[in-house]
C-alpha positions in Angstrom: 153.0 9.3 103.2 150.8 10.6 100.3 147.4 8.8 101.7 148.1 10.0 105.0 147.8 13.4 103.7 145.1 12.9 101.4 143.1 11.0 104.7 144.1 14.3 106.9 143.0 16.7 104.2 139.7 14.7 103.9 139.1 14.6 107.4 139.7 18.7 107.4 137.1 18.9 104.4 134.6 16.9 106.6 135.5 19.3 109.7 134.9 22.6 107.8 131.6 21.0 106.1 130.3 20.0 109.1 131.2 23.6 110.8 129.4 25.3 107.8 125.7 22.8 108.0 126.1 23.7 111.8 126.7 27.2 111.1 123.8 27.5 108.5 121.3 25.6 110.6 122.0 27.3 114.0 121.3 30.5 111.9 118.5 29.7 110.3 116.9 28.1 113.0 118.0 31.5 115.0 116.5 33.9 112.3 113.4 31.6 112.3 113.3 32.2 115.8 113.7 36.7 115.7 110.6 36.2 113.0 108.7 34.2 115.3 109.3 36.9 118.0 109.0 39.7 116.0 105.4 38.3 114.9 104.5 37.7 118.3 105.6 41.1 119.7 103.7 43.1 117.0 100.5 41.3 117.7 101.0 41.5 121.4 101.4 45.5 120.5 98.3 45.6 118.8 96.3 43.9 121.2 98.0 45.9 124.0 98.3 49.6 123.4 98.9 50.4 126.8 102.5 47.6 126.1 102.8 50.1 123.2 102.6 52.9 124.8 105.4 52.4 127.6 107.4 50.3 124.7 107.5 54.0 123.4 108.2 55.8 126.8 111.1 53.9 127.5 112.6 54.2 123.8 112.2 57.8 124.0 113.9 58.3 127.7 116.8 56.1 126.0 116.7 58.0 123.2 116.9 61.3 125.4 119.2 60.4 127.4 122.0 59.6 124.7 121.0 62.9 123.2 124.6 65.1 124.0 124.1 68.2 126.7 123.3 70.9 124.9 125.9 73.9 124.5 126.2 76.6 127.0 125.2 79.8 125.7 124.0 83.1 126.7 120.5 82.7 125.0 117.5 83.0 127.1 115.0 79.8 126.4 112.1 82.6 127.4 113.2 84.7 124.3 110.4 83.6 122.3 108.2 85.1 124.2 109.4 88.7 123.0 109.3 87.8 119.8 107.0 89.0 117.1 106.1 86.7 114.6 104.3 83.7 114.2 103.4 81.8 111.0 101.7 82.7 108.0 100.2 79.2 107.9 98.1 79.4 111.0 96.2 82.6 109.7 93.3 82.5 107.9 93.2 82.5 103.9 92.6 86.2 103.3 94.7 87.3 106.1 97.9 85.0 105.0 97.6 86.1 101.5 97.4 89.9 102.7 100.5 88.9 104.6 102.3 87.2 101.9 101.8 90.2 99.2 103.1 92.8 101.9 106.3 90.6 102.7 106.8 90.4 99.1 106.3 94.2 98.0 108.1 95.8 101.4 111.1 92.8 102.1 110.1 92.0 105.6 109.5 88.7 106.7 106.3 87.4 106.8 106.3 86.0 110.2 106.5 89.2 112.0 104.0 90.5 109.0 101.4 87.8 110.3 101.5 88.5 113.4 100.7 92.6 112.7 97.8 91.2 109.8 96.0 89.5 112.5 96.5 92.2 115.0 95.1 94.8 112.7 91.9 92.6 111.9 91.6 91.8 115.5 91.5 95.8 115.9 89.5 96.4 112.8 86.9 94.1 114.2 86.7 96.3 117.8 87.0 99.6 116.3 84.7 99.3 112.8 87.8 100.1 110.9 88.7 98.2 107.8 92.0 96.2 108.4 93.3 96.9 105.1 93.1 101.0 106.1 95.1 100.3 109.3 98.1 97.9 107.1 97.8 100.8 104.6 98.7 103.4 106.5 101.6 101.5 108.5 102.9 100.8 105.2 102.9 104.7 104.0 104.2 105.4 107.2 106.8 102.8 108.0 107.4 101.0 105.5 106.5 98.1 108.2 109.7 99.3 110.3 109.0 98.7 113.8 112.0 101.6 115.0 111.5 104.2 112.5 111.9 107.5 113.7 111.0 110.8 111.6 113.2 114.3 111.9 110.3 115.5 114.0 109.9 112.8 116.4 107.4 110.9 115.2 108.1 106.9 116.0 107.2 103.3 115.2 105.2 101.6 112.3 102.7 104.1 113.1 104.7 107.3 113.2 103.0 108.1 116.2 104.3 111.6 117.7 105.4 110.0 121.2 106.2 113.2 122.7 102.4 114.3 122.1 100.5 110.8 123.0 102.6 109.5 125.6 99.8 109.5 127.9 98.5 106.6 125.6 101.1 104.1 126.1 101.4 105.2 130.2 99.3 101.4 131.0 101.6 99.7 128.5 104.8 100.5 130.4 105.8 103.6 129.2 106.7 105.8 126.2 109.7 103.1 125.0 106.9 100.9 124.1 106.3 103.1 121.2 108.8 100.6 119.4 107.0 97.3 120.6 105.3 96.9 117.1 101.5 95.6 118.5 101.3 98.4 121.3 102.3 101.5 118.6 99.8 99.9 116.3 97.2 100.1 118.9 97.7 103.6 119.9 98.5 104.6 116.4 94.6 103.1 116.0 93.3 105.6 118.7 95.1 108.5 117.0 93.4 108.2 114.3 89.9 107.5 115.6 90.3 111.0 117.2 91.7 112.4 114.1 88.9 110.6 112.0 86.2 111.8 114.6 87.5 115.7 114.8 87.5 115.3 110.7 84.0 113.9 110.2 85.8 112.1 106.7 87.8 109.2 106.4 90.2 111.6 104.1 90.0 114.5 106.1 91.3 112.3 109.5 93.9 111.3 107.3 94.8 115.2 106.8 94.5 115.6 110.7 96.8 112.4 111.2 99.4 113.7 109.0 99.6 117.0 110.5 98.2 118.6 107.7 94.7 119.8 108.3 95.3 123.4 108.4 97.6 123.1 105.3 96.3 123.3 101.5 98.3 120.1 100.6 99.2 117.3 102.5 101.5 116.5 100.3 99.8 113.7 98.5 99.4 111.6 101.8 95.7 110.6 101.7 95.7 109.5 98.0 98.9 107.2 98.4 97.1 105.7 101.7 93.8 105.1 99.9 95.9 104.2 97.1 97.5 101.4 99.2 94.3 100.7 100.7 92.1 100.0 97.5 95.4 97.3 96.1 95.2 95.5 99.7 91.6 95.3 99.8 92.2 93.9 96.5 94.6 91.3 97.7 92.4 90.3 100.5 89.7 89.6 98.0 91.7 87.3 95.7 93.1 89.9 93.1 96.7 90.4 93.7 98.1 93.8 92.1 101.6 94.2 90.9 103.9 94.3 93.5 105.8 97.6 93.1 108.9 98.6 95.3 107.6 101.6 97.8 108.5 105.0 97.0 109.9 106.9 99.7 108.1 110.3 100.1 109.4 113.5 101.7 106.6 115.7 103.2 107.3 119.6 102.3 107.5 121.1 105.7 105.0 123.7 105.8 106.9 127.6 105.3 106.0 129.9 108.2 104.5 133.3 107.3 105.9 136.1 109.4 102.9 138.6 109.7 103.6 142.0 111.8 102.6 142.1 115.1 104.0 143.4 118.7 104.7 140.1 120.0 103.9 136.8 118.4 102.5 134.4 120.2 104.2 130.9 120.3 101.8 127.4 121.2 103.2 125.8 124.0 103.8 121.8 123.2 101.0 120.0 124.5 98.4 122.7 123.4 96.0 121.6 120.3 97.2 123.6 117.7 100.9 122.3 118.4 99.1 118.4 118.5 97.3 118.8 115.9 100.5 120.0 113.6 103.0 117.3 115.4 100.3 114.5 115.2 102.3 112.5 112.5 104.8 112.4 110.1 106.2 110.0 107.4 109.9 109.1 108.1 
């Protein structure tokens, strides 16, 4: 009884040996094989780009179409092109640095911000004004808020006096594109080539852009612009200034004096000494 077992056990032993050598060599012979093809397929690829390239095709449709449906949502796949920004990479050295230090110093992002750098050297370049002057005066203005509105009217990054210059945005759609950033930097441009021209001075167009030019004071508007001017003219030519958090400033309002006469005449709005007192203002 014993040797039976001992022959049936053997036999079992040779059964599962002979399983495992099969095993081993039908796998080793198989994975001999996948090398071999492998090998052959990469050369065949090399010789063949045109195998490559449909190889790749057809991995990317079955890649695409196990990709899940994307969710429903009310977002508009055109919304990108209403949006302003673009990135601070694709501008040139001097402009992206410009960019950079006015994210930094006025917390807006410096996609927008790149977008607006390389619109106002773009208009710089058209209207022999230094693009530095143009971000300066924004950044006095607005702060670099696209929808700032002062107590007097005055809208945009530019503070432009809409009620005054809507005529200027009539072949850009109308007045409520005072608060599309590029087109109020553009008019906000001609303003002050008409203020600068009427001036005869850099300075005194800022007085006439302001609304100050029949004022002693501005109240200190040209000196921070040309202040802001000189530290990102400095940036642009490799000399970064401190970065210091803007100072919100609160023009005086001019105080009427009452003068006696029979009946005081009042400027209609519209007329040029109402234009030239309403031309600007910082929010």
């Amino acid at each position: 009884m014993n040797k039976a077992f001992d022959a049936t056990a053997r036999g079992l032993r040779t059964f599962v040996s002979d399983v495992a050598d099969g095993f081993f060599e039908i796998t080793h012979n198989g994975f001999a094989l996948v090398g071999l093809a492998i090998v052959f397929a990469a050369l065949a690829l090399v010789a063949r780009p045109d195998l490559r390239q449909t190889g790749e095709e057809q991995l990317m449709g079955w890649l695409q179409s196990r990709k899940p449906a994307p969710e429903v949502t009310d977002l508009e796949p055109t919304a990108i092109e209403r949006t302003t920004a673009a990135s601070p990479g694709d501008l040139p050295k001097q402009q992206a640095a410009v960019a950079y230090w006015l994210s930094k110093k006025y917390s807006v992002a410096a996609e927008p911000l790149s977008v607006l750098v390389a619109e106002a050297y773009n208009i710089g370049k058209r209207t022999k004004l230094d693009p530095t002057l143009i971000l300066a005066i924004m950044a006095v203005e607005s702060s670099f808020n696209p929808f700032a509105q002062s107590h007097v009217g005055a809208q945009g990054l530019m503070q432009v006096m809409t009620r005054v210059h809507g005529d200027k945005y009539e072949s850009a759609g109308g007045t409520l594109t005072a608060f599309d950033p590029v087109t109020n930097m553009r008019v906000g441009v001609k303003v002050l080539q008409e203020c600068i021209s009427r001036a005869g001075s850099l300075e005194g167009g800022l007085r006439y852009y302001v609304g100050a030019a029949n004022l002693e004071d501005d109240g200190g508007y040209a000196s921070k612009v040309m202040a802001e001017h000189e530290r990102l003219l400095q940036v642009a030519n490799g000399r970064a200034p401190s970065v210091q958090p803007p100072r919100t400033t609160v023009r005086a309002q001019p105080i009427p004096i009452v003068t006696p006469a029979p009946a005081p005449i009042k400027a209609e709005e519209g007329s040029e000494p109402a234009k030239v007192a309403l031309l600007s203002a910082v929010s």
